[in-house]
C-alpha positions as CSV (number, residue, x, y, z in Angstrom):
1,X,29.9,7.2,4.5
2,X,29.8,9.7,2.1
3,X,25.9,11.5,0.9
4,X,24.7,12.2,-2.6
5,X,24.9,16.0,-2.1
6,X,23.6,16.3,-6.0
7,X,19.9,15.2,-5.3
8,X,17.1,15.8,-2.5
9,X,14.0,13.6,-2.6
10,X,10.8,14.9,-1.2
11,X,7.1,14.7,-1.0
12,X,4.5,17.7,-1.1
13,X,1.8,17.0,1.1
14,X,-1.6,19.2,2.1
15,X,-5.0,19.0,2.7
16,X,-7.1,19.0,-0.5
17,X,-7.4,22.3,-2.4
18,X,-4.2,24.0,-0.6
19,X,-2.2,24.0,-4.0
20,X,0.1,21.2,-3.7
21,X,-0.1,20.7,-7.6
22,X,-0.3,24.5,-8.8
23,X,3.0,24.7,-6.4
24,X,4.8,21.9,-8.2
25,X,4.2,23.5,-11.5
26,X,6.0,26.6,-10.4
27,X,8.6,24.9,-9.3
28,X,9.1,23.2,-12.6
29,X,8.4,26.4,-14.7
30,X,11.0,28.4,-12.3
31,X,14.1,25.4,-12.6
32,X,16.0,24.5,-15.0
33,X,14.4,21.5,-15.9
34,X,12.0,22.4,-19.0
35,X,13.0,23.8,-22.5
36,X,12.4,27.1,-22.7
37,X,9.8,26.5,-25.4
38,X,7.9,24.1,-23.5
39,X,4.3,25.6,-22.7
40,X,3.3,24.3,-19.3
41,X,-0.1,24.0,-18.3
42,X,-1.8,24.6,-15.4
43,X,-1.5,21.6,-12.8
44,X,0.5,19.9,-15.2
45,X,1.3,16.9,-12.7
46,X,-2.8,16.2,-12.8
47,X,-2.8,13.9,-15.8
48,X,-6.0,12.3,-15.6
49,X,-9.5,13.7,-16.7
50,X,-10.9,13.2,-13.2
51,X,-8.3,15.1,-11.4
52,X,-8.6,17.9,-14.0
53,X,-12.2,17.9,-13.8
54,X,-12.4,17.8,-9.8
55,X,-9.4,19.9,-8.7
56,X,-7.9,16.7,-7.0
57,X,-4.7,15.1,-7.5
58,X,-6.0,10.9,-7.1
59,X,-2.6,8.9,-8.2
60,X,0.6,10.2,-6.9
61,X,2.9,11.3,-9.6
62,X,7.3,11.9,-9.7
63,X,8.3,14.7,-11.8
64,X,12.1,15.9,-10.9
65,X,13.7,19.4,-11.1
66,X,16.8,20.5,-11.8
67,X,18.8,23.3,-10.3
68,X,22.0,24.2,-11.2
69,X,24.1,20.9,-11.6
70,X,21.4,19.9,-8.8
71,X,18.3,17.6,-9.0
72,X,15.1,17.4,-6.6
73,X,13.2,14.3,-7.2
74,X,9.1,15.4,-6.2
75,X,6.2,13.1,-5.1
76,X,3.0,15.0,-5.3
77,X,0.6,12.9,-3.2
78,X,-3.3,13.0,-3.1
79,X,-4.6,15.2,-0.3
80,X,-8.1,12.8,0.3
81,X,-7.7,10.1,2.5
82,X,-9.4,7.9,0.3
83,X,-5.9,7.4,-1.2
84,X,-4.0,7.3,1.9
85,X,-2.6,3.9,0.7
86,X,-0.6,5.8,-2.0
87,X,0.3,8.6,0.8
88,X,1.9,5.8,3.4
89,X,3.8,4.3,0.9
90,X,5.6,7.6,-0.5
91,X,7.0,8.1,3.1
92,X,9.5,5.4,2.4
93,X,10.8,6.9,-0.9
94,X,11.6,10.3,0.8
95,X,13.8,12.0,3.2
96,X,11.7,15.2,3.7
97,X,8.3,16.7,3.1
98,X,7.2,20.2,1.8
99,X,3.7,20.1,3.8
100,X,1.4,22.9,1.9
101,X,-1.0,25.1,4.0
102,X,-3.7,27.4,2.8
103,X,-3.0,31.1,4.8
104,X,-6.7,31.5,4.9
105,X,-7.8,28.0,6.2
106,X,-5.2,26.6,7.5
107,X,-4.4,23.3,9.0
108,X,-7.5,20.9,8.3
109,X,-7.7,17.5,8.8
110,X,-5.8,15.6,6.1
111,X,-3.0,17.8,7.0
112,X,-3.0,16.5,10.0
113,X,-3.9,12.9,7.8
114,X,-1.0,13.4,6.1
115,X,1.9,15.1,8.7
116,X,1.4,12.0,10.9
117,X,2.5,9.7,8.3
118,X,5.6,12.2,7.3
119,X,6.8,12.0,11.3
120,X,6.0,8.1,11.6
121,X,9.1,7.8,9.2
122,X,11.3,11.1,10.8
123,X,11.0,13.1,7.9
124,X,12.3,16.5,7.9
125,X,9.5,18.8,7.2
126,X,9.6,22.2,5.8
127,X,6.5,24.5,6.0
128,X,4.8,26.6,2.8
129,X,2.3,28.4,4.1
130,X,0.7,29.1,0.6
131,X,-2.0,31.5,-0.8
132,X,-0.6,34.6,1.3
133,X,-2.2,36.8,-1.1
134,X,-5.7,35.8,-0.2
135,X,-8.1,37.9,1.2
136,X,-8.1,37.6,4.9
137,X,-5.4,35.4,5.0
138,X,-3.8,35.2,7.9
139,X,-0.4,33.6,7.5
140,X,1.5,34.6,11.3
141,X,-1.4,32.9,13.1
142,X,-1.3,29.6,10.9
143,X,2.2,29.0,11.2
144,X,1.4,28.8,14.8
145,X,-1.5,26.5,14.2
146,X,1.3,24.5,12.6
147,X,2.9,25.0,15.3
148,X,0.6,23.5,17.9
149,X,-0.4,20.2,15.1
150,X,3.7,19.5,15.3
151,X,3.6,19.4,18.8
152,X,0.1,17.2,19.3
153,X,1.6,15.3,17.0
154,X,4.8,14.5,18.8
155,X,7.3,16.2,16.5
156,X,10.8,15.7,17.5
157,X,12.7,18.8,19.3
158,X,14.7,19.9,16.0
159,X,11.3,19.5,13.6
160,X,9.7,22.4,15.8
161,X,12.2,24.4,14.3
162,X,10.9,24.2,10.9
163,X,12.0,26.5,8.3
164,X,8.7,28.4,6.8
165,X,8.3,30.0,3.2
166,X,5.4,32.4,2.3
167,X,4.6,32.1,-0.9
168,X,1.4,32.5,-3.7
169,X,2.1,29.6,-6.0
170,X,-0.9,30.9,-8.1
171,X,1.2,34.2,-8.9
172,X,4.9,31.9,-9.0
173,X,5.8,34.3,-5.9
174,X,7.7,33.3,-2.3
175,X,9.1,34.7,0.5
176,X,10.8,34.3,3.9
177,X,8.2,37.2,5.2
178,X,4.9,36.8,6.2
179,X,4.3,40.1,4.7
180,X,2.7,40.0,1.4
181,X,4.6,43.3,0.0
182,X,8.0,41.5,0.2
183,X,6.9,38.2,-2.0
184,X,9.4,38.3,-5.3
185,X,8.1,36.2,-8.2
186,X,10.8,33.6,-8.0
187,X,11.1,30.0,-6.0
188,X,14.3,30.3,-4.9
189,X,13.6,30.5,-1.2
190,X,12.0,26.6,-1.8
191,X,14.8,25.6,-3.5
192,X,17.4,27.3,-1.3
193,X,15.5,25.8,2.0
194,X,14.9,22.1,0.1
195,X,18.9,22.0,-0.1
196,X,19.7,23.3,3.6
197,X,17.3,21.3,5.3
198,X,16.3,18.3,3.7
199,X,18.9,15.5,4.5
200,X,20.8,14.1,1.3
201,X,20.7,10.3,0.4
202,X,23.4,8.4,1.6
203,X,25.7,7.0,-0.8
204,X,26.0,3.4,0.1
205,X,26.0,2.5,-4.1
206,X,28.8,0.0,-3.6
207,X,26.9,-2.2,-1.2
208,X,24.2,-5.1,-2.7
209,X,21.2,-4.1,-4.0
210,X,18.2,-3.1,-2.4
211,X,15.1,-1.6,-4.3
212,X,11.4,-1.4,-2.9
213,X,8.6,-0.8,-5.1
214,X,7.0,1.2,-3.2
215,X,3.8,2.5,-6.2
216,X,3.1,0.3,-9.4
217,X,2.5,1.3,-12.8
218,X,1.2,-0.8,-15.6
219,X,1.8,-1.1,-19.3
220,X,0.2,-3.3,-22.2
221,X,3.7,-3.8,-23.7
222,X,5.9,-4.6,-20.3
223,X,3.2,-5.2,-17.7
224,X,3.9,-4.3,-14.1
225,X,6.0,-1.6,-13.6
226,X,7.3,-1.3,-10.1
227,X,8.3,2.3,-8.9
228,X,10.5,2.7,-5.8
229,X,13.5,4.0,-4.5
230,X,16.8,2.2,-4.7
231,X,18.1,1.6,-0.8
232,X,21.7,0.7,-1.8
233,X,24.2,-0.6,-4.0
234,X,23.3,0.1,-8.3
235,X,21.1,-1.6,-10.3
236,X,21.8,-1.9,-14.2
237,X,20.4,-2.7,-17.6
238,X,21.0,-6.5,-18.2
239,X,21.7,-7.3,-14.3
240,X,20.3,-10.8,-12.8
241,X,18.6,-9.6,-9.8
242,X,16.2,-11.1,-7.2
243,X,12.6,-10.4,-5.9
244,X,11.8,-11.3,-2.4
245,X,8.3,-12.0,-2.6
246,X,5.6,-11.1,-0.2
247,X,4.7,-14.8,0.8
248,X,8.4,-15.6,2.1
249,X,9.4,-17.1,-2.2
250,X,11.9,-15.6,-4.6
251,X,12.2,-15.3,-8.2
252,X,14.8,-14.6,-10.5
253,X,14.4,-12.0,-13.4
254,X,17.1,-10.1,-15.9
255,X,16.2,-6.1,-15.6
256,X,15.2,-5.5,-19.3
257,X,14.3,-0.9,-18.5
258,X,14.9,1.3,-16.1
259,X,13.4,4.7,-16.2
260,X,14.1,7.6,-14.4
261,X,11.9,11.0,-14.3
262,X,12.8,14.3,-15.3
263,X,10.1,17.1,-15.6
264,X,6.6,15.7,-16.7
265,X,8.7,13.1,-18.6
266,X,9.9,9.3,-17.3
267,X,13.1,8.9,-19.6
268,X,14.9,5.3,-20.3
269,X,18.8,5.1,-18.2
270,X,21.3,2.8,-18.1
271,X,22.0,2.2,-14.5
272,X,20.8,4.0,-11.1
273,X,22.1,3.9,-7.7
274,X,21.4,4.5,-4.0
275,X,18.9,7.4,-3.7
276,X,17.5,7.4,-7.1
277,X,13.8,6.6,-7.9
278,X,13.4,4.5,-10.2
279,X,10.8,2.7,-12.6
280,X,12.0,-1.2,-13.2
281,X,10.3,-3.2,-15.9
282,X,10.3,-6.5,-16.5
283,X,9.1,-8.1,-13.4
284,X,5.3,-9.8,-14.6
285,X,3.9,-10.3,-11.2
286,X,5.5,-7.3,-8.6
287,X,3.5,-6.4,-6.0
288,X,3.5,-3.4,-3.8
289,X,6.6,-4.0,-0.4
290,X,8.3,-6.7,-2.8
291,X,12.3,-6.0,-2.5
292,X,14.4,-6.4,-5.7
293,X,17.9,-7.3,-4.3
294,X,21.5,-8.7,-5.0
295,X,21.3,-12.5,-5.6
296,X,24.5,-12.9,-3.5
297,X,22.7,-11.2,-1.0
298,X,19.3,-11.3,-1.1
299,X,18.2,-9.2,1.8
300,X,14.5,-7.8,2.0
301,X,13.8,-4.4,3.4
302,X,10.8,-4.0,6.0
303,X,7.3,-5.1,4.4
304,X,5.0,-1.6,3.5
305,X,1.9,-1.6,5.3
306,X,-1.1,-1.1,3.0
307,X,-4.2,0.8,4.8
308,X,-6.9,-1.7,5.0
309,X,-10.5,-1.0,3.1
310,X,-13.2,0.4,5.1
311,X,-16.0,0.0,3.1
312,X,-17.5,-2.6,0.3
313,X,-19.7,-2.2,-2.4
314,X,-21.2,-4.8,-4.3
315,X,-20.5,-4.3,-8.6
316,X,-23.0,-6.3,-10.5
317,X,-23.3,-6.7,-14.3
318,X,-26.2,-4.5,-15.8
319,X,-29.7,-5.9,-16.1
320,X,-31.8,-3.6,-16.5
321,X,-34.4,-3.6,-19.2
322,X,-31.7,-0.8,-21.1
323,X,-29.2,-3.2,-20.4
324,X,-26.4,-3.4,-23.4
325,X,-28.0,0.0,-24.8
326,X,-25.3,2.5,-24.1
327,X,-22.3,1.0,-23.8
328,X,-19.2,-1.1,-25.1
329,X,-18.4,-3.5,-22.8
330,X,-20.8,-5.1,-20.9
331,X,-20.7,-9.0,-20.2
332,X,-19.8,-10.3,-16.9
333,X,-16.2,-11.2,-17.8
334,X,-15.3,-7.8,-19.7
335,X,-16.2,-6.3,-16.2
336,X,-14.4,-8.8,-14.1
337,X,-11.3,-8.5,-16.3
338,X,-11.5,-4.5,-15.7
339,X,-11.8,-5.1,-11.9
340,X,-8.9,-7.4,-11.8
341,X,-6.5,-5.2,-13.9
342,X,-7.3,-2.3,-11.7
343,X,-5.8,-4.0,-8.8
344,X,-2.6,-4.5,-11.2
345,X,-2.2,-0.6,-9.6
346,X,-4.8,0.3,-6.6
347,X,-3.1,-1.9,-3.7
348,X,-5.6,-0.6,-1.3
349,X,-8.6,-2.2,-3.6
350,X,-10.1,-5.7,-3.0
351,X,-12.1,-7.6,-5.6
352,X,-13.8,-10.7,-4.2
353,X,-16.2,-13.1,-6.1
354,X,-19.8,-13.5,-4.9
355,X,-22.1,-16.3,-4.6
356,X,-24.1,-14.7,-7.7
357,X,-23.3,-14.8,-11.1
358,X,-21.8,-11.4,-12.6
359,X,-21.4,-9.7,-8.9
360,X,-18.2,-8.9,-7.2
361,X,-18.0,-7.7,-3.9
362,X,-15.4,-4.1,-4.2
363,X,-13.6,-3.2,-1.2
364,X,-11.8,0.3,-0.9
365,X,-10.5,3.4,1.1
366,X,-14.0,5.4,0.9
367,X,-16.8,6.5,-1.2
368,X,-14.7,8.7,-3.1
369,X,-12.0,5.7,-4.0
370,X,-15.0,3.5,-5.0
371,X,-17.1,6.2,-6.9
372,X,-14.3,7.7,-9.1
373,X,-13.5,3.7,-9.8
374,X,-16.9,3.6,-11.6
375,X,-16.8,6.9,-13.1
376,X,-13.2,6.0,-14.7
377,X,-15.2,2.4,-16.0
378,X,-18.1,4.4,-16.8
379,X,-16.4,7.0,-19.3
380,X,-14.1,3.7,-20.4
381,X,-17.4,2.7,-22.1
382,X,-18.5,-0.1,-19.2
383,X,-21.9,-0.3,-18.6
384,X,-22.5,-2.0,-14.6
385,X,-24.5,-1.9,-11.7
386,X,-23.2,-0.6,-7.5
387,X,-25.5,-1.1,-4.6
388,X,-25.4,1.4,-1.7
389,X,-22.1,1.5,-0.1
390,X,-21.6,-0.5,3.4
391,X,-19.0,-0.2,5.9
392,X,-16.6,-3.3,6.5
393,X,-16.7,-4.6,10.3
394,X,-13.9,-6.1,11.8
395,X,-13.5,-8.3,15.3
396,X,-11.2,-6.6,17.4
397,X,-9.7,-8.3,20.4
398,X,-13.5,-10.2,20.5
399,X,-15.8,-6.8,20.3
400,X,-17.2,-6.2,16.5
401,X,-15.3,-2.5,15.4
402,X,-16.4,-0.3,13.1
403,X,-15.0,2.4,11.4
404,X,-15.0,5.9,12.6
405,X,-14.1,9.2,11.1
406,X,-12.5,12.4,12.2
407,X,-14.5,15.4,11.1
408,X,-14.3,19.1,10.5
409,X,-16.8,21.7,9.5
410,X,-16.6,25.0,8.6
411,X,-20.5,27.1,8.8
412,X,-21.6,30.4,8.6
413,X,-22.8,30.7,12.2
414,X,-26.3,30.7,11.6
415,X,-26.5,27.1,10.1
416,X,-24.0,25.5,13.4
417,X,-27.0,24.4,15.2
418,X,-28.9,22.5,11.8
419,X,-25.5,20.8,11.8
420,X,-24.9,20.0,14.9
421,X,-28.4,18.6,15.5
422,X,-28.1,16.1,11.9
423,X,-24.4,15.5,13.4
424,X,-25.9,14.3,16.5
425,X,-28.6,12.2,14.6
426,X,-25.9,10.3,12.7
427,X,-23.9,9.3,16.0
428,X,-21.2,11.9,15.7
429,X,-19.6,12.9,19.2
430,X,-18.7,16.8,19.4
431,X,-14.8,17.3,20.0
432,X,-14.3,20.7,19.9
433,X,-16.6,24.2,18.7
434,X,-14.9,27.2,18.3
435,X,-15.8,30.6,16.3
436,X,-13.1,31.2,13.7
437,X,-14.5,35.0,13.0
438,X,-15.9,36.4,10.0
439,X,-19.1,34.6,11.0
440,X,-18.1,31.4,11.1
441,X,-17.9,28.3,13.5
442,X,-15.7,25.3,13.4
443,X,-16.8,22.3,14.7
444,X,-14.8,19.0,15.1
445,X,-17.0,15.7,15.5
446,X,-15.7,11.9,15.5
447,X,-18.2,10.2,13.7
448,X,-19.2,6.5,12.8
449,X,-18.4,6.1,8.7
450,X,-21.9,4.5,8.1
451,X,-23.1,7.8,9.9
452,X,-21.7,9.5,7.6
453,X,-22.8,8.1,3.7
454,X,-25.0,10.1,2.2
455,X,-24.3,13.0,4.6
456,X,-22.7,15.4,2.3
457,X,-25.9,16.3,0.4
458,X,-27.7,16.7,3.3
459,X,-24.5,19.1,4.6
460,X,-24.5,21.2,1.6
461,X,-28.8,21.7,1.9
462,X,-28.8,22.6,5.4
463,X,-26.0,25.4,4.9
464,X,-27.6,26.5,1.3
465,X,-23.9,25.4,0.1
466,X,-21.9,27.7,2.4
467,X,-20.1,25.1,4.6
468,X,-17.5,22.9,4.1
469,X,-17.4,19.6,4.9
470,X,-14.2,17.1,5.4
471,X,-13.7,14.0,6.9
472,X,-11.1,11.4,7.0
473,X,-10.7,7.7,8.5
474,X,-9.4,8.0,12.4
475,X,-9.8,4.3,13.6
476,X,-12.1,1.6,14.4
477,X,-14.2,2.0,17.5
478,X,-16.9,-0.8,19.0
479,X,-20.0,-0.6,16.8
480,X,-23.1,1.5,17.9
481,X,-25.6,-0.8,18.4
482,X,-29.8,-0.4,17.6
483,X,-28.9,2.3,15.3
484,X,-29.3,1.9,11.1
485,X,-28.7,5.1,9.2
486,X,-30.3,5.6,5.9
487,X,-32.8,7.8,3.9
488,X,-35.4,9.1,5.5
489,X,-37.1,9.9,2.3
490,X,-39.5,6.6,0.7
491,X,-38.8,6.6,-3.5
492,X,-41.5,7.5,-6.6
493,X,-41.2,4.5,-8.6
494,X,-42.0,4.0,-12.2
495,X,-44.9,1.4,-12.7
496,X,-44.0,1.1,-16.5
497,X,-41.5,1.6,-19.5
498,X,-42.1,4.4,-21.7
499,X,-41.3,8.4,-22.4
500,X,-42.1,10.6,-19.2
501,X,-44.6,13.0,-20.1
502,X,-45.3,16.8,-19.0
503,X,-48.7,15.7,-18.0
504,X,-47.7,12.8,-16.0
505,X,-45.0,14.8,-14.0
506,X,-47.6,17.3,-13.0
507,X,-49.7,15.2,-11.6
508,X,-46.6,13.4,-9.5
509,X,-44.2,16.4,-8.6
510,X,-46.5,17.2,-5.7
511,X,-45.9,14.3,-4.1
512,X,-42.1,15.2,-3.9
513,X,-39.2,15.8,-5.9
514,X,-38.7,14.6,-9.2
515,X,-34.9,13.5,-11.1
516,X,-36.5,13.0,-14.7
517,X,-38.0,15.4,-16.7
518,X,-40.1,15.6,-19.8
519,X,-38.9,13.4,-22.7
520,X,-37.0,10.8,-20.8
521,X,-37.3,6.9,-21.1
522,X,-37.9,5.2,-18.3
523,X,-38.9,1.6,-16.9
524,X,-41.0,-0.1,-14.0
525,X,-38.8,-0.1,-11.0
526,X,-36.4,2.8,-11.8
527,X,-36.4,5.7,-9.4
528,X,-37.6,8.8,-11.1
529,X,-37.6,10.9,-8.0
530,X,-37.7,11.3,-4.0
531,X,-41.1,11.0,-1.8
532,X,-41.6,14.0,0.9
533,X,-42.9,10.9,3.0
534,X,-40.6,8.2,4.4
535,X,-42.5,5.4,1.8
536,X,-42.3,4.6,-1.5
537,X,-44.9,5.5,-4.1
538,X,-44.9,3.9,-7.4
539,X,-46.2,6.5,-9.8
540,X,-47.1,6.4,-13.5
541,X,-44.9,9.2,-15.4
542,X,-45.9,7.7,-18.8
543,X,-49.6,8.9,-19.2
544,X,-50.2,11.2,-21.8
545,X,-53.3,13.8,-21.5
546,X,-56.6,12.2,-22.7
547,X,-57.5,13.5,-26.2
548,X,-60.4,15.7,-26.5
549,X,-62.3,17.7,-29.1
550,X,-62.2,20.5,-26.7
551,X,-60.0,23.6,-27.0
552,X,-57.6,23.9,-24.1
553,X,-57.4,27.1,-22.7
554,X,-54.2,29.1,-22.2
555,X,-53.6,27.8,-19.3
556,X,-53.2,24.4,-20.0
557,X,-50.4,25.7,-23.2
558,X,-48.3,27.9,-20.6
559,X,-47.7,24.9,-17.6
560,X,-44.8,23.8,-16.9
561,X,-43.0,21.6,-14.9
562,X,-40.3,22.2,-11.9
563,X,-36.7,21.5,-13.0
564,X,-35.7,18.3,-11.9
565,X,-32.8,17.4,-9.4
566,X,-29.6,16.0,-11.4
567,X,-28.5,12.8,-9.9
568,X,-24.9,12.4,-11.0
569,X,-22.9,9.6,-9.7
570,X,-22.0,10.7,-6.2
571,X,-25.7,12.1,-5.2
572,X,-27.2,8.4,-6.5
573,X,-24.6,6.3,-4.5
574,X,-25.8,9.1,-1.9
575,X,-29.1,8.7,-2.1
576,X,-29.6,4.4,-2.1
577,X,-30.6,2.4,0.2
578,X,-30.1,-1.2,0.6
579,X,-33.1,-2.7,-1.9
580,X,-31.6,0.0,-4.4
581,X,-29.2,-0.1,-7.2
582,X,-27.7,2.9,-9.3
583,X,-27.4,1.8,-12.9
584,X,-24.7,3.4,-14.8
585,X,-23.4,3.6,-18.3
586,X,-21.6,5.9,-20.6
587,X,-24.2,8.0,-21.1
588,X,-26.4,7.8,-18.1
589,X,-27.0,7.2,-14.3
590,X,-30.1,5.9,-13.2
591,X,-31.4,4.8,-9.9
592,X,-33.3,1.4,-9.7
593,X,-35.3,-1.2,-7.2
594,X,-33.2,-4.3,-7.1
595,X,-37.0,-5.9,-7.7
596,X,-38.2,-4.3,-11.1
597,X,-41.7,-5.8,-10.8
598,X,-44.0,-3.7,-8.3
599,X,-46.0,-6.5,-6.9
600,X,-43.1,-8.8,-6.5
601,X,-41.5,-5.8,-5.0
602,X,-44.7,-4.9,-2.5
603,X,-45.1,-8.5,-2.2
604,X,-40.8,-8.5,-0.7
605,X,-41.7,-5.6,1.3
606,X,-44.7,-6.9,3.1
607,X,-42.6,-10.1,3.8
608,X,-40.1,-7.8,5.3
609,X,-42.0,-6.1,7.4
610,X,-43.7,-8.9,8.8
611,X,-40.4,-10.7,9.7
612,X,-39.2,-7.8,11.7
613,X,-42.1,-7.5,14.3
């Protein structure tokens, strides 16, 4: 059977920050893809505000290049394994992976996240060891760290063989050197490479259909859009096709667009056949593993597993005295609806109903899935309500599992032993330690995910913002048992509504440190800052300075208070604990009791405590 020598479809995978995206840009500046004219931003492929604003690529995106009379179709895939849904998923549309390494860091863990997903479907890898122009980049010794990962990993005999390009995708340069002086500001050596190693698509167009949908899209005017590769056989404007649903059913449907993608752009064809990918509109209810096929054949590919949530938060609608202040939508059913259309794309999100009116229990991939959910809503104009984030236990084989996380640290040496002792505290189990020079230590932990909520702010204090900090999702393990993570810190609580005044904040900051400054409206039960002591404190941040006929001295004009901590989203869902709420809207983020009234709220504590002795 003949291959379609005329296209290569591939992923880029890497570990956050390694320059996946900035080396898809190059490749579509340096191909014959783009009109000359066309001005190409930086990260181009990162549409969304988030990803521009956070460096990260979230939602994989297809772009295609052309070379010559020759097309590669790209995946770029998120690096967090927050998304590692999308990740699994792309596997099945590829034949080969460009896996992205940083020459200075080298291979972290979502490389290694990401590679074992490449070689559970044989794909054919080829290695860019990126950023060669770094300072103290050492490029030789992480193609060997490569090296060693391929082999833990169980790489086949040929795949240790992987071709390696050195390039600086920042600068639009590459190389078959490791030397930095012979890098040439062209990506041929990646295109060259892509068309030697990566197998082509077989060209089995004359058989039935077969088309997965592998990522979803969605649309206003069409709906669902499913986005996959097509298997075999051609699929065409106007054809009768079949979908062979996930529950074992089947419905008909007439194929009313396809789109294919070229550049930044999807653009509307006529027909497509086997090794093209593909949007298909028209289908109202696709889901995710769903194979469109030849009704005269209606034969359904292998079902896509979907990674399974790990932890639940619970979304309520906002009631908070400021309720319906700030933002545009804010009944019960404009959030459900948002919730529900959200899973129209995010197949690794659950929304489940609770027993209380206008909360929904949101299950997803991590804090980061779940957080940049609300930010989206937030800046959407939504106005809602998370509590602290929980892990998900599951029975396995009769023991209760929870999940557990692989971890890597990078430290200045003199902070190892402040991290190693909170590591310890929070359950983690030390793998490996090793001194990576220039001062530094690498330390590997496996670590409980509950362990490890609120951690990274604790991480970035105890190495003054020097260390970095990743984790990602290993497996479940039996559940550590008499242990309950959490702040160690009590809250200030507000006693009433009003304006904070200077006055009031001196006589509070003292007692620990404050998030609110001068000026700001507050009400009785929202958090306006963090005890030094492990109990809460409600504190009055209202009072204004008794009137007198007396002049004040200069010193009373000059004082001042300390600047407050800024609580954005991620520090508040950081810093809650379970009787705790952050409050967010379009323009704000506030922190909140889930009782509003202090003695109701003393009254709950005291009950508490005297049901646990």
């Amino acid at each position: 059977m003949a291959n379609r020598e005329d296209i290569r479809n591939i992923a880029i995978i890497a570990h956050v920050d390694h320059g996946k995206t900035t080396l898809v840009n190059e490749l579509l500046k340096q191909s014959d893809t783009l009109d000359s004219r066309k001005e190409l931003g930086d990260r181009a492929m990162d549409t969304n505000d988030i990803e521009k604003e956070r460096g990260i690529t979230i939602l994989s995106k297809n772009t295609a290049v052309k070379v010559g009379d020759k097309q590669i179709n790209i995946l770029d895939t998120p690096g967090h394994a927050d998304f590692g849904g999308e990740v699994e998923r792309i596997m099945g549309m590829v034949d080969g992976v460009l896996l992205v390494v940083d020459a200075f860091e080298g291979t972290m863990p979502q490389t290694r996240f990401v590679l074992k997903k490449a070689f559970e479907q044989n794909l054919t890898p080829i290695v860019v060891v990126n950023k060669v122009d770094r300072p103290g980049a050492r490029p030789e010794e992480v193609v060997d760290e490569v090296l060693d990962l391929f082999i833990e990993l169980g790489a086949d005999e040929e795949d240790l063989d992987f071709p390696v390009i050195f390039a600086s995708a920042m600068n639009g340069t590459s190389s078959l050197s490791p030397d930095v002086a012979d890098q040439e500001h062209t990506m041929k050596p990646v295109f060259d490479k892509v068309f030697e190693t990566i197998p082509a698509p077989i060209d089995n167009s004359d058989e039935p259909l077969q088309f997965q949908v592998a990522m979803l899209d969605y649309n206003d005017f069409v709906g669902r859009i499913g986005i996959g590769r097509v298997k075999r056989g051609t699929i065409k404007i106007g054809d009768n096709v079949e979908v062979l649903k996930l529950d074992g059913t089947s419905q008909s449907f007439r194929v009313t667009k396809l789109s294919g993608f070229i550049g930044l752009d999807q653009v509307e064809i006529q027909e497509a056949k086997a090794g093209d990918l593909i949007a298909v509109s028209g289908m109202e209810d696709i889901s995710v593993g769903e194979t469109v096929a030849d009704p005269s054949h209606p034969e359904a590919l292998p079902i896509l597993r979907i990674d399974e949530p790990t932890l639940q938060m619970t979304f309520r609608q906002n009631d908070s005295p400021f309720a319906g202040k700030e933002g545009k939508f804010v009944t019960a059913r404009q959030i459900e609806d948002r919730l529900r259309r959200e899973l129209h794309t995010d197949v690794s999100l659950r929304v489940e109903d609770t027993d209380q009116a206008g909360a929904w229990l949101v299950s997803g991939r991590g804090e980061l899935h779940l957080s940049i959910l609300i930010e989206t809503m937030r800046r959407e104009g939504f106005e809602l309500q998370a509590s602290r984030p929980q892990v998900i236990y599951r029975d396995i084989d009769g023991v209760q599992s929870e999940p557990y996380e692989s971890v890597q640290i990078d430290t200045p040496d003199e902070y190892a032993s402040t991290v190693i002792d909170s590591l310890n505290q929070r359950k983690g189990e030390m793998e490996n330690m090793e001194s990576v020079g220039n001062g530094q230590t690498r330390l590997t932990y496996m670590a409980p995910s509950r362990g490890l909520i609120g951690y990274s702010t604790e991480f970035m204090s105890a190495t003054r913002g020097y260390g970095i900090f990743n984790h990602t999702y290993a497996e479940y393990r039996p559940v550590v048992r008499n242990w309950e993570p959490g702040r160690r810190n009590g809250a200030l609580v507000s006693i009433n509504q009003g304006t904070t005044s200077n006055y009031a904040i001196m006589g509070v900051e003292d007692r620990g440190q404050m998030f609110v400054g001068a000026g700001v409206e507050v009400y009785e039960g929202m958090i306006v800052g963090m005890n030094a002591r492990d109990n809460d404190i409600s504190v009055n941040v209202t009072k204004l300075k008794p009137q007198s006929n007396v002049r004040s001295s200069n010193k009373d004009q000059t004082a001042s208070i300390k600047t407050p901590r800024v609580m954005n989203l991620e520090a508040s869902l950081e810093f809650l604990n379970d009787d705790e709420y952050v409050e967010v809207t379009p323009e704000n983020v506030r922190i909140r009791k889930a009782i509003l009234n202090t003695a109701e709220r003393e009254k709950a504590a005291k009950r508490r405590k005297a049901s646990s002795k």
